[in-house]
PAZAPA-4460 file (N, C-alpha, C; in steps of 0.05 Angstrom, whole numbers, plus 32768, in hexadecimal, padded with zeros to 4 digits):
% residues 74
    n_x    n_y    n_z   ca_x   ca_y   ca_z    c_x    c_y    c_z   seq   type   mol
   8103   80C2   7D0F   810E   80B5   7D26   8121   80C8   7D33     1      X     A
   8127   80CF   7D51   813B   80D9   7D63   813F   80C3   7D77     2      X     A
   815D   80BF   7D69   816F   80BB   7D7D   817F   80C7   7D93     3      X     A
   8178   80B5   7DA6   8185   80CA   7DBA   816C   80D3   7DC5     4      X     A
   8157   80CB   7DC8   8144   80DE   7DCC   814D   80EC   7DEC     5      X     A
   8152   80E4   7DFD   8152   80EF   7E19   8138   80F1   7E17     6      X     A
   8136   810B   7E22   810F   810C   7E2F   80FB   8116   7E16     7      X     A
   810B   810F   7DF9   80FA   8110   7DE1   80E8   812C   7DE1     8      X     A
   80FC   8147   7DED   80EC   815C   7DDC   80F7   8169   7DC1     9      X     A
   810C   815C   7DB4   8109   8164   7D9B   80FE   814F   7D85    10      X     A
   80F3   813B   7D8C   80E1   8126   7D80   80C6   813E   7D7E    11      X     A
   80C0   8139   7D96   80A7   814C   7D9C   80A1   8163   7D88    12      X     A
   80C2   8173   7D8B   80B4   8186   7D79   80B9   817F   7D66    13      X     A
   80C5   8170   7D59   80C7   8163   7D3D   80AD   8159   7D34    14      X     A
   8093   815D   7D45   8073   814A   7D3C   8068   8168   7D2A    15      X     A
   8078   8182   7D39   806C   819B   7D1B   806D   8194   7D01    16      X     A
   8084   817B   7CF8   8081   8177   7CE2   8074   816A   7CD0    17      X     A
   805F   8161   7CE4   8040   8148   7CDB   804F   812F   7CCE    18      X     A
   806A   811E   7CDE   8069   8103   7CD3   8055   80EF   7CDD    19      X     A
   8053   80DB   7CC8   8042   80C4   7CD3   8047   80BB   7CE5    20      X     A
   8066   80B8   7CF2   806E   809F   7D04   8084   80B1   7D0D    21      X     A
   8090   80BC   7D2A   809D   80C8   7D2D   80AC   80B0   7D47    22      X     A
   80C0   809E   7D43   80CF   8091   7D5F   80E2   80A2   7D6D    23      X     A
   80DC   80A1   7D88   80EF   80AB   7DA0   80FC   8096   7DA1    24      X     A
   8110   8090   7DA4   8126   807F   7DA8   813F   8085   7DBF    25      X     A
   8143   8075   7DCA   8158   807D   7DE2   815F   8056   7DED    26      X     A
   8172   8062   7DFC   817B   8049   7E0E   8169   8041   7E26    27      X     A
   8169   8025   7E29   8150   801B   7E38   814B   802A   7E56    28      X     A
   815E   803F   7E5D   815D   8048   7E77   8147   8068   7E72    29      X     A
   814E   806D   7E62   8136   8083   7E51   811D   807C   7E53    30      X     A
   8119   8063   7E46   80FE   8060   7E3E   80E4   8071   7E51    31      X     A
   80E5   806C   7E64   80CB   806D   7E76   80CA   8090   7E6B    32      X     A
   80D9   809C   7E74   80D5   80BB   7E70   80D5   80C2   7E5A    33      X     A
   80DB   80B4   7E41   80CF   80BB   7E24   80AC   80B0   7E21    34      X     A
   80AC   809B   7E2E   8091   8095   7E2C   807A   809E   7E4C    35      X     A
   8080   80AC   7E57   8071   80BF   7E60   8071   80DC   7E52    36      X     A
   808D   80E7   7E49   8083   8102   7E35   8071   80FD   7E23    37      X     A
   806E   80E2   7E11   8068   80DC   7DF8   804E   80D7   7E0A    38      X     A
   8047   80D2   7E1A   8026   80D5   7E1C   8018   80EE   7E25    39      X     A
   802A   80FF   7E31   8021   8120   7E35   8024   8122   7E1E    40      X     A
   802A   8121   7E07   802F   8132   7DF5   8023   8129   7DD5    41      X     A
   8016   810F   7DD4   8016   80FB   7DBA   7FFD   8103   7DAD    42      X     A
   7FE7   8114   7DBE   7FD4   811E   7DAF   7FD6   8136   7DA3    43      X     A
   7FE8   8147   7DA9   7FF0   8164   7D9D   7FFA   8157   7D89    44      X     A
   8009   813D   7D88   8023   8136   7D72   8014   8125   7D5F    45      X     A
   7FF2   8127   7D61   7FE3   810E   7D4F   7FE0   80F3   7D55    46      X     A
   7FF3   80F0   7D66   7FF5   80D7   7D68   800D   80C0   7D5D    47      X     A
   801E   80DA   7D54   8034   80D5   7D47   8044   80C5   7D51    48      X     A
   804B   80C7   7D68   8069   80BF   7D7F   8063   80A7   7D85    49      X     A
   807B   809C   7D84   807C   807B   7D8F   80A0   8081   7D9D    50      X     A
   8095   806A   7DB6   80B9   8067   7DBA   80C3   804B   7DBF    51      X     A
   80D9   804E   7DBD   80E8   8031   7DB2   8104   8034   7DB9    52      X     A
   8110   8019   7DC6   812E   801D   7DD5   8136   8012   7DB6    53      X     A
   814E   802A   7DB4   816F   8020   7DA3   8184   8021   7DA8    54      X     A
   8190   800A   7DB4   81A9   8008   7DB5   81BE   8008   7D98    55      X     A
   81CF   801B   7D9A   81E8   8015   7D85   81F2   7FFA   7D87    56      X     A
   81F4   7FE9   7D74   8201   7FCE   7D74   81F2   7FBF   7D7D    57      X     A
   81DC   7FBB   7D84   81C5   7FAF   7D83   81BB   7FA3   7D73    58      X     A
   81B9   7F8D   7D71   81AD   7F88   7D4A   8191   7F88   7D4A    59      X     A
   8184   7F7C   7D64   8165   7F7E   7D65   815F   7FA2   7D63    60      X     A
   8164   7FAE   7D74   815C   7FCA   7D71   815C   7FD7   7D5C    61      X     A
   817D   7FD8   7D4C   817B   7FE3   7D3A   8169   7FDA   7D25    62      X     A
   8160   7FBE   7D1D   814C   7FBC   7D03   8133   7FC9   7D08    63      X     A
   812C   7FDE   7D1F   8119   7FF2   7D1E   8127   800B   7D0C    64      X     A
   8134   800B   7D03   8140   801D   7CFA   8131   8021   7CD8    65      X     A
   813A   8001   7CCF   812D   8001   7CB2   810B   8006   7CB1    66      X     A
   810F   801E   7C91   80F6   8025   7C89   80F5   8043   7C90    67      X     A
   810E   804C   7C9C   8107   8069   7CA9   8116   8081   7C9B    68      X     A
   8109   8095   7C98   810F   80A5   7C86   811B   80BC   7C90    69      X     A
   8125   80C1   7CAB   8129   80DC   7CB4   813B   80D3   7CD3    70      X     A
   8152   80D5   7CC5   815A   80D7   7CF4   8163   80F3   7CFF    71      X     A
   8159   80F4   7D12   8161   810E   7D25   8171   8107   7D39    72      X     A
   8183   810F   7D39   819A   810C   7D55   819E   8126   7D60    73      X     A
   8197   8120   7D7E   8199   813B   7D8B   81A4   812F   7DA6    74      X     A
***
């Protein structure tokens, strides 16, 4: 998972590392432009990338959190 994604190119290049499930995450004003990179880009990445709004202090958002094994903050 990267938080903070902004325009999710270090997610992106984070897909060199062949995870199953890689989330772009950002604040709901992000989204659209993480999920237009993430579709230029989701077949180079396998198919890896998904994106998903997280707000800090959020309680719905954050329980996307559980189950995840890796955060990137950039």
């Amino acid at each position: 998972m990267e938080l903070g994604s902004g325009t999710g190119a270090v997610g992106i290049c984070a897909t060199a590392f062949e995870p199953s499930v890689l989330y772009l995450t950002d604040l709901e004003d992000y989204i659209k432009i993480l999920e237009v990179n993430m579709e230029k880009n989701n077949a180079a990445a396998h198919g890896c990338l998904r994106v998903s709004k997280l707000a800090w202090g959020n309680l719905q958002d954050i329980d996307l959190i559980s189950g995840i094994d890796t955060i990137i903050g950039s």
